[in-house]
C-alpha positions as CSV (number, residue, x, y, z in Angstrom):
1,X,23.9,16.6,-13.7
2,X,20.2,15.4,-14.7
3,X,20.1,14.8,-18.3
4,X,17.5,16.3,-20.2
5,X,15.7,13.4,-20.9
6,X,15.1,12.4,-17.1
7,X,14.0,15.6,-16.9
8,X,11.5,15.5,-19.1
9,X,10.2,12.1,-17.6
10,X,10.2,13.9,-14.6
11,X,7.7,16.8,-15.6
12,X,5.1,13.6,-16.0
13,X,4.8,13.4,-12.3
14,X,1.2,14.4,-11.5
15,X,0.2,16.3,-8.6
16,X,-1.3,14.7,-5.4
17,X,-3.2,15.9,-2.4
18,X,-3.0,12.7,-0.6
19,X,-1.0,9.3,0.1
20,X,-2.4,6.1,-1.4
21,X,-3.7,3.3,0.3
22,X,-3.1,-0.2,-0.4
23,X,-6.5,-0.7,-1.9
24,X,-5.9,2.7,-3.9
25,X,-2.6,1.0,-5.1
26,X,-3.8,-2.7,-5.5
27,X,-6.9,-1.3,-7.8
28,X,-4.4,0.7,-9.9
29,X,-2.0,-1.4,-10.7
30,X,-5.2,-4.2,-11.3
31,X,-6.5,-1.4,-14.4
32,X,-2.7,-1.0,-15.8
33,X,-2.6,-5.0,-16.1
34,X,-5.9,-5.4,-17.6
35,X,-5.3,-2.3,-19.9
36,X,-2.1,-3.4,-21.3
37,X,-2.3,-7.0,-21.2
38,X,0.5,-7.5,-24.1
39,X,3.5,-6.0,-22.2
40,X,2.0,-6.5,-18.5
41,X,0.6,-9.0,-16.2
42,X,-0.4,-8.8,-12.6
43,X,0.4,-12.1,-10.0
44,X,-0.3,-12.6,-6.1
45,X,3.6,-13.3,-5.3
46,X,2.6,-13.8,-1.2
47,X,0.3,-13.4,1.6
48,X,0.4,-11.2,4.4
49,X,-0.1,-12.6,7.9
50,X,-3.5,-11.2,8.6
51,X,-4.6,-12.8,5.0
52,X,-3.6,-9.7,2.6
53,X,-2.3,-10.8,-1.4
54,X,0.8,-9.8,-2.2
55,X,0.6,-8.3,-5.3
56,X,3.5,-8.0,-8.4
57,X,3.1,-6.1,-11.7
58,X,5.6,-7.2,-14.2
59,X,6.2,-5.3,-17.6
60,X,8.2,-5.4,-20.5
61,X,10.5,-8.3,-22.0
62,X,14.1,-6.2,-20.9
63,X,16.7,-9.0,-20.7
64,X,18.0,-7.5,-17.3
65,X,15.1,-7.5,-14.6
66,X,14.6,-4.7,-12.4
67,X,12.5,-5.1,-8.9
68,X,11.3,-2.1,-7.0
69,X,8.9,-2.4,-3.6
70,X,6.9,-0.2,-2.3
71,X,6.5,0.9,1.8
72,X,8.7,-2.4,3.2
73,X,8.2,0.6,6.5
74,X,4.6,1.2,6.2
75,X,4.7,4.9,7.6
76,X,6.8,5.4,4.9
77,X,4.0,5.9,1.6
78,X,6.0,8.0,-0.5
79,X,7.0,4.9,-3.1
80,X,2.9,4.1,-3.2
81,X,2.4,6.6,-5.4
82,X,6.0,6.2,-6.7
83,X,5.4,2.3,-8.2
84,X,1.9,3.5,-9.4
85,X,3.5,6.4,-11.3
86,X,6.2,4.2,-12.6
87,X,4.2,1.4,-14.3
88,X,1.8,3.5,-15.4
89,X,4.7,5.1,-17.5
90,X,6.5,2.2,-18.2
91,X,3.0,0.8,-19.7
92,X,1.9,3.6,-22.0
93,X,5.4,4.6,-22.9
94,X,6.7,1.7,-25.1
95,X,10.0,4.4,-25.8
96,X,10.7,4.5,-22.6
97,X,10.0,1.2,-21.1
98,X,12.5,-0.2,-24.4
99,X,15.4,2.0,-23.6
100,X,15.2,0.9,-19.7
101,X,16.1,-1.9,-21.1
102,X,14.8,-3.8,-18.1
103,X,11.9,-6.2,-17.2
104,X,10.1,-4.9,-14.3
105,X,8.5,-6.4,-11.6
106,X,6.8,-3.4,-9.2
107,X,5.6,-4.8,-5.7
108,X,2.3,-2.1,-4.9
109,X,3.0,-2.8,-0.9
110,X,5.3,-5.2,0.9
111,X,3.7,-4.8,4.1
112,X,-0.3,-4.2,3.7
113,X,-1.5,-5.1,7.2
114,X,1.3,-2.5,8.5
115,X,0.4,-0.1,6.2
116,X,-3.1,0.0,6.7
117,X,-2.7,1.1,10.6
118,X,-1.3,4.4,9.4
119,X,-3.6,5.4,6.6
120,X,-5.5,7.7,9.1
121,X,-3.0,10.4,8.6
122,X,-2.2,9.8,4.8
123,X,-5.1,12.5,3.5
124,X,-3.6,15.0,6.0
125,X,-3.5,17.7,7.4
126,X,0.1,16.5,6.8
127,X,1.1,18.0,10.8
128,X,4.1,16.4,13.0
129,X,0.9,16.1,15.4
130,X,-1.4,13.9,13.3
131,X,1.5,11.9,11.6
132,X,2.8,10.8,15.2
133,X,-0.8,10.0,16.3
134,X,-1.9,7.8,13.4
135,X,1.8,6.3,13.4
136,X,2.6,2.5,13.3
137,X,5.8,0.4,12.6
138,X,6.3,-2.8,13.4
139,X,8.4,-4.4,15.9
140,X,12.2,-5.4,14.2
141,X,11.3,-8.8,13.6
142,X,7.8,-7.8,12.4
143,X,9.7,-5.4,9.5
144,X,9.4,-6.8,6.2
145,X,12.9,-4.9,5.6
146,X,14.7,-6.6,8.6
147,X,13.8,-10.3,8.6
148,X,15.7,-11.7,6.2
149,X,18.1,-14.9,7.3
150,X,20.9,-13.6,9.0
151,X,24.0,-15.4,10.7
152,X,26.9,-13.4,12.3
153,X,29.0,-14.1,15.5
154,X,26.2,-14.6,18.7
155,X,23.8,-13.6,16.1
156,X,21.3,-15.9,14.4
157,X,17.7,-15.3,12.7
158,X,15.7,-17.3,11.1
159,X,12.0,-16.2,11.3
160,X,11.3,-15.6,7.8
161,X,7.8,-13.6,7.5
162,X,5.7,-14.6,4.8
163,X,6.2,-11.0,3.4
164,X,10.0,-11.1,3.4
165,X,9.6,-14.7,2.0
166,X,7.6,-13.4,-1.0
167,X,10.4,-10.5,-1.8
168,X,13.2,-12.9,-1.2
169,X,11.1,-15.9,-3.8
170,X,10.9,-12.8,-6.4
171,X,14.6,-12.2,-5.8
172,X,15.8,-15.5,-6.3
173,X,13.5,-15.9,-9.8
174,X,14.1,-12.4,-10.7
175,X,18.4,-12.1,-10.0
176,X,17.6,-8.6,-10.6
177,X,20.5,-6.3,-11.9
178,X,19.1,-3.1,-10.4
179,X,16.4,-3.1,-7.0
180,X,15.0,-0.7,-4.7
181,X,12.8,-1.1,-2.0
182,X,10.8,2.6,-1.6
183,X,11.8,4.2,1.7
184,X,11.3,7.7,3.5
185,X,12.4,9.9,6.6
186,X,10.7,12.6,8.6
187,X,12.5,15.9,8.4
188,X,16.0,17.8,7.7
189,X,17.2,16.9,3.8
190,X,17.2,14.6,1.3
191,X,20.1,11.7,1.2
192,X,20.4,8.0,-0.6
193,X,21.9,4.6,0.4
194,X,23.6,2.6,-2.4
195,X,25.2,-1.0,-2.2
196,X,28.4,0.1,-4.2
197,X,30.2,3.1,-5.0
198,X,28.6,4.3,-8.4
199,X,30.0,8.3,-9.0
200,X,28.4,8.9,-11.6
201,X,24.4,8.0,-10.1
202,X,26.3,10.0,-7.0
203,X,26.0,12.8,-9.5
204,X,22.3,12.1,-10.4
205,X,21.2,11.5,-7.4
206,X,22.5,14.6,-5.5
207,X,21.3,16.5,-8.1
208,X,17.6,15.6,-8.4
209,X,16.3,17.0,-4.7
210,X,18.0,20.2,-5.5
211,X,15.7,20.7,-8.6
212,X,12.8,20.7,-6.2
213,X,14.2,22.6,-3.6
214,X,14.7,20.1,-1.4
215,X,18.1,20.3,0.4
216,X,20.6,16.9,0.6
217,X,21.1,15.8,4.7
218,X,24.0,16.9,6.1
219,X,24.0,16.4,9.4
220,X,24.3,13.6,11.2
221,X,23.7,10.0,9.5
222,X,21.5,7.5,10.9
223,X,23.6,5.3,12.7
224,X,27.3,6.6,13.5
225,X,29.1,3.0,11.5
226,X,27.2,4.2,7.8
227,X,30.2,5.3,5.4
228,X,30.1,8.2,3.6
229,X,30.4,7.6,-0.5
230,X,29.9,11.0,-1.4
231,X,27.6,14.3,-0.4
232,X,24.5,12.8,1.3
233,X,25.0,9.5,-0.4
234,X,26.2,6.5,1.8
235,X,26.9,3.2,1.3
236,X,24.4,0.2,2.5
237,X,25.3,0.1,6.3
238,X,25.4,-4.0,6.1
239,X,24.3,-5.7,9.9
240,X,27.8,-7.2,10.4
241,X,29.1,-3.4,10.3
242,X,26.2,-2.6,13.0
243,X,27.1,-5.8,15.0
244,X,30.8,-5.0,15.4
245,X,30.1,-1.3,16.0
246,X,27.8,-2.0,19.0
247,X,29.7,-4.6,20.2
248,X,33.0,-2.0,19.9
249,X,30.8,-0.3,22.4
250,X,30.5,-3.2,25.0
251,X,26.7,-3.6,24.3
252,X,24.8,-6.8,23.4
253,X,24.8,-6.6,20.1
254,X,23.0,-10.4,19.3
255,X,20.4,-8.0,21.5
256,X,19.9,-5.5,19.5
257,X,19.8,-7.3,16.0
258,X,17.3,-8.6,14.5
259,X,17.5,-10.4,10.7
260,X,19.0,-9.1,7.6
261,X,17.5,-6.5,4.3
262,X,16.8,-7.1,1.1
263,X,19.8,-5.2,-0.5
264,X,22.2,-7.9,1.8
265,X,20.3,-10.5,0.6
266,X,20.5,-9.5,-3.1
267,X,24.3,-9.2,-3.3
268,X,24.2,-12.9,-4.1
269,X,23.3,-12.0,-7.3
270,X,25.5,-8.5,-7.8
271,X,22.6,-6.6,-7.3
272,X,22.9,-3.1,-7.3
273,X,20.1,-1.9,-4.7
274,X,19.3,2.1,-4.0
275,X,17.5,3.4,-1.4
276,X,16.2,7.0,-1.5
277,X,15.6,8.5,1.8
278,X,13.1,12.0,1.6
279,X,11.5,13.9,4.2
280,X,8.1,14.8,4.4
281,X,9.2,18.4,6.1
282,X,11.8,20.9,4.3
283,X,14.4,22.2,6.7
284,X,17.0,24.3,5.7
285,X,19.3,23.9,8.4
286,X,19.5,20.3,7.2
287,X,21.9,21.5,4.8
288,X,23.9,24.4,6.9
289,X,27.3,23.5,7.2
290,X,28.0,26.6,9.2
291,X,29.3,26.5,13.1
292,X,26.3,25.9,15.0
293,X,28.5,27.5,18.3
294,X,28.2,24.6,20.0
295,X,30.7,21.4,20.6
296,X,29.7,18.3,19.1
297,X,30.2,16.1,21.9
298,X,28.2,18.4,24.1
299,X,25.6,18.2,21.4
300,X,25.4,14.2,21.2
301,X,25.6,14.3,25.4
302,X,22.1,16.6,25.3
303,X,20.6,14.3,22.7
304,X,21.6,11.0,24.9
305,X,20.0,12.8,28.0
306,X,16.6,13.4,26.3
307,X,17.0,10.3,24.9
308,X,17.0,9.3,28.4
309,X,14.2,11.5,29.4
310,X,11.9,10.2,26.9
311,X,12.9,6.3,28.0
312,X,12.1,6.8,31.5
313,X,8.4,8.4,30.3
314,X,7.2,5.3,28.3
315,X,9.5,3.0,30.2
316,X,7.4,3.6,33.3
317,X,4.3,4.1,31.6
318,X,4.4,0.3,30.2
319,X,5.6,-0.6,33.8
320,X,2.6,1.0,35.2
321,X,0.1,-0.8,32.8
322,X,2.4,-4.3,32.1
323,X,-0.6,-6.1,34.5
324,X,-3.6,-4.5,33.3
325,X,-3.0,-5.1,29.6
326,X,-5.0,-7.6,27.4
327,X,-5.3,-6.6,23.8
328,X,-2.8,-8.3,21.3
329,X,-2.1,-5.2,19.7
330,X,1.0,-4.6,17.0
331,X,0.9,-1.4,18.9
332,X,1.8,-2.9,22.4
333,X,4.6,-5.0,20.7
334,X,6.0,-2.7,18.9
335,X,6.3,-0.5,22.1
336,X,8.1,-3.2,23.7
337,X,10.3,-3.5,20.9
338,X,11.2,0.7,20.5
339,X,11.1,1.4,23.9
340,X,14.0,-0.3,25.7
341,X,16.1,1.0,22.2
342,X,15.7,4.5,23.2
343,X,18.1,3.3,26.5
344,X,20.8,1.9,24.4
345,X,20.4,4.9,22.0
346,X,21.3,7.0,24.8
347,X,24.0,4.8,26.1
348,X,25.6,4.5,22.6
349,X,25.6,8.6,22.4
350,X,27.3,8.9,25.8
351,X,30.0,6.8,24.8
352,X,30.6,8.5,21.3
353,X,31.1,12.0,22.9
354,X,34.3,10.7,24.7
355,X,35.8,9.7,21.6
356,X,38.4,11.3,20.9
357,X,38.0,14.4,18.4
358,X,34.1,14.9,19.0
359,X,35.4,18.4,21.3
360,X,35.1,20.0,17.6
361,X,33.0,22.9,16.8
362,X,29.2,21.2,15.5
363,X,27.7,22.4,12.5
364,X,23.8,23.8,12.5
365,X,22.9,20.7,10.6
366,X,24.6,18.4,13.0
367,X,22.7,20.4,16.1
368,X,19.3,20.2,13.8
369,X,19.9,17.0,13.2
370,X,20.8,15.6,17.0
371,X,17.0,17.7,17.7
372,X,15.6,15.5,15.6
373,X,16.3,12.4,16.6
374,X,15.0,13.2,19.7
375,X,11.8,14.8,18.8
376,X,11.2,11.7,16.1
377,X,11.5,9.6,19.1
378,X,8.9,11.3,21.2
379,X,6.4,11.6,18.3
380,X,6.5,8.0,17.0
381,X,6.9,5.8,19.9
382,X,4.8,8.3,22.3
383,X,2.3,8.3,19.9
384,X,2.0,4.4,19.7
385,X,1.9,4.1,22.6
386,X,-0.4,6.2,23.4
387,X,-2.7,4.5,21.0
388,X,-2.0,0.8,22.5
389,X,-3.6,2.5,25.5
390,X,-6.4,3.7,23.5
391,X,-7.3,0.2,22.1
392,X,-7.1,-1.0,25.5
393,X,-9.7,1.7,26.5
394,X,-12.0,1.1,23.3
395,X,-12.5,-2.4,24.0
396,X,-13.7,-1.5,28.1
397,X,-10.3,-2.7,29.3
398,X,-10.8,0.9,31.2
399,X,-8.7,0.0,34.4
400,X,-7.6,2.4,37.1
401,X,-4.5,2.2,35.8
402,X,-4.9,2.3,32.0
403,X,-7.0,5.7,32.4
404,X,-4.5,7.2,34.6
405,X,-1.8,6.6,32.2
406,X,-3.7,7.2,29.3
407,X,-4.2,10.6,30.6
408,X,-0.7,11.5,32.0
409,X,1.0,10.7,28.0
410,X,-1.4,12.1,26.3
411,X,-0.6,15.4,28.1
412,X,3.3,14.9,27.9
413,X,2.9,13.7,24.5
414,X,1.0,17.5,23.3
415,X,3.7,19.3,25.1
416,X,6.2,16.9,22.8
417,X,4.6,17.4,20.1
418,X,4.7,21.6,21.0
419,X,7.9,21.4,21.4
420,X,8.7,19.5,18.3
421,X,6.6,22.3,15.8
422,X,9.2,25.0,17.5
423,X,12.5,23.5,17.6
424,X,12.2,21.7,14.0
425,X,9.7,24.1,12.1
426,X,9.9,22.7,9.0
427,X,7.6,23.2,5.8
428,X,5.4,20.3,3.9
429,X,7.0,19.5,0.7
430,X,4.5,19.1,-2.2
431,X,4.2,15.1,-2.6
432,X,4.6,15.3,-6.4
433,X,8.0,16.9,-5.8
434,X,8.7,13.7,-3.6
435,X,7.0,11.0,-5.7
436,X,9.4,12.9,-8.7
437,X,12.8,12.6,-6.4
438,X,12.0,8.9,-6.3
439,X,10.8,8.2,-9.7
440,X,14.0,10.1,-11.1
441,X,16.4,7.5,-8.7
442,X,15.0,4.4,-9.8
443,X,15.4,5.2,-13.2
444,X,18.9,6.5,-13.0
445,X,19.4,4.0,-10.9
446,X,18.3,1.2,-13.4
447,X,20.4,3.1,-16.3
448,X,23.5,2.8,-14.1
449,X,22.8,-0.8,-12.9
């Protein structure tokens, strides 16, 4: 299903040891501008709010325009590399930047002060443990991916970041034909999210993990109203869908929504947007379609009560410290932010196991998958919070309180962390092979656009 051009281009994907950071990224796309100043130029397209250029790398003369952006999640780093590897091609290869036959303008990092607070686990040892201690992302109206306008029923958003406005300013010049912003998962298997139903990327696209061994998701998708176009490849879930599913559910939705993303936004224009979704850990039960011996429903009702488990941890832990707290730390808001979610999480999956039907046998993806949820839980927002406490102690804010609850996660938070390495083993895929997975979407993505 890959032709054997692309997989040529492929086979030019280096080999890495390591993430990039965003001053890695910034300096290289810098050299390819000054290197090939006929075909490329590089512009500051925004600011980030603690003061960080935005920068754009635009190549080639294509009458349709292309956009790709790099790590709108910053714990997400796989499209670093990714947009660094792709202008770097599209700059020395004249061949293949003419029969693209796109412009392209490659954002290095949409969210740089984000980014930065997770760099201390991009050189590795690429462990469930260090990734969860050195992890950071934002608050929902601090995404870069989630704050664009949105206006539907009870809810309204409006709070435009400068980082979102720089994306949205290139989408309006740009009306690209073809955009992806770079994303990435944890663990289980490969899958991609497109705007509209294009069967023959499907192909492409379900082919290319595959090549490197990577297996294609199979269990369950990442919020129960996504539509399934074909074999791990989903439609866009758009946030009127999410609205009316949570609503269905006799929640606050206007709650639990924030703005609007970028593919949403770009429809204006008939956009066609990709998003590739990768792991950094290889599990092969992410792809076992075989009877797990379990029911589903009792499945989901385990998952909501760990869910609830893990709420009640951090949930009192912030009640303990609420008074004694004094940094302004992202890592404080976004625990306010994650932390009552995991409650509604929970209250969402009780509900779904009485529908009707979920009494069905579960597959071992679906049980794999329901474990991870959980476990990605504990390891992210555990380990932010643990280091908002941290801050608080580095700066001699070393209450009663704060040390006492410092203490008590950080020892819940190993035995998480234990119990994540045994119940979702799973091994580190090579970074080339994910950079490669990437690079091979956006360009049959562009192809297909």
């Amino acid at each position: 299903m890959i032709d054997p051009a692309l997989q040529e281009e492929l086979d030019s994907v280096p080999d890495y040891d390591r993430f990039a950071t965003v001053d890695e990224i910034a300096a290289a796309l810098t050299r390819l501008a000054a290197g090939h100043s006929r075909i490329a130029s590089l512009r500051r397209v925004g600011t980030s709010r603690l003061g960080e250029p935005i920068l754009c790398l635009t190549v080639g003369g294509g009458p349709r325009h292309a956009l790709v952006g790099a790590m709108p999640h910053p714990n997400e780093p796989i499209g670093g590399l990714t947009v660094v590897h792709l202008a770097t091609r599209l700059c020395r290869d004249p061949a293949l930047l003419r029969s693209t036959g796109h412009t392209w303008h490659i954002v290095g990092c949409l969210d740089p002060d984000g980014t930065r607070l997770n760099e201390g686990w991009f050189a590795g040892p690429f462990t469930k443990t260090r990734y969860g201690r050195h992890f950071y992302r934002p608050a929902g109206d601090e995404q870069v991916e989630w704050t664009f306008p949105f206006a539907y029923k009870r809810a309204y958003f409006d709070r435009v970041m400068p980082e979102t406005l720089a994306l949205m300013r290139l989408i309006d010049e740009t009306r690209p034909s073809f955009m992806t912003t770079l994303h990435n998962s944890e663990m289980g298997g490969a899958f991609f999210y497109l705007s509209r139903p294009v069967p023959a990327l499907h192909a492409v696209l379900r082919a290319l993990p595959g090549r490197y061994g990577v297996p294609l998701h199979a269990g369950e998708p990442e919020h129960p109203s996504v539509r399934e176009l074909d074999e791990a490849v989903y439609l866009t879930p758009r946030m009127e869908d999410f609205y009316d599913y949570v609503e269905a559910l006799g929640q606050d939705a206007a709650e639990q929504i924030g703005g609007g993303a970028s593919d949403s936004y770009a429809a204006r224009y008939g956009t066609l947007s990709l998003t590739a979704e990768l792991p950094y850990w290889r599990d092969p039960a992410a792809g076992d379609r075989s009877p797990a011996g379990a029911a589903y429903d009792e499945l989901i009702r385990a998952q909501a009560a760990h869910l609830r488990e893990t709420f009640a941890v951090l949930d009192g832990t912030m009640s303990a410290v609420a008074g004694d707290l004094t940094a302004r730390s992202p890592f404080i808001r976004a625990s306010r932010f994650f932390v009552p979610l995991l409650s509604e999480m929970a209250a969402a999956a009780e509900q779904r196991a009485d529908e009707p039907g979920n009494d069905r046998p579960a597959t071992v993806a679906e049980r794999q998958s329901c474990r991870e949820t959980t476990h990605s839980a504990r390891l992210r927002f555990g380990g932010m919070l643990l280091r908002a406490l941290e801050g608080e102690l580095a700066i001699g804010n070393g209450t009663a309180a704060v040390r006492k609850c410092t203490r008590r996660l950080a020892e819940v938070y190993a035995a998480w962390c234990a119990e994540a390495d045994a119940e979702t083993p799973g091994e580190t895929i090579p970074i080339r092979d994910l950079v490669a997975i990437q690079y091979g979407g956006i360009l049959a993505g562009a192809a297909h656009a």
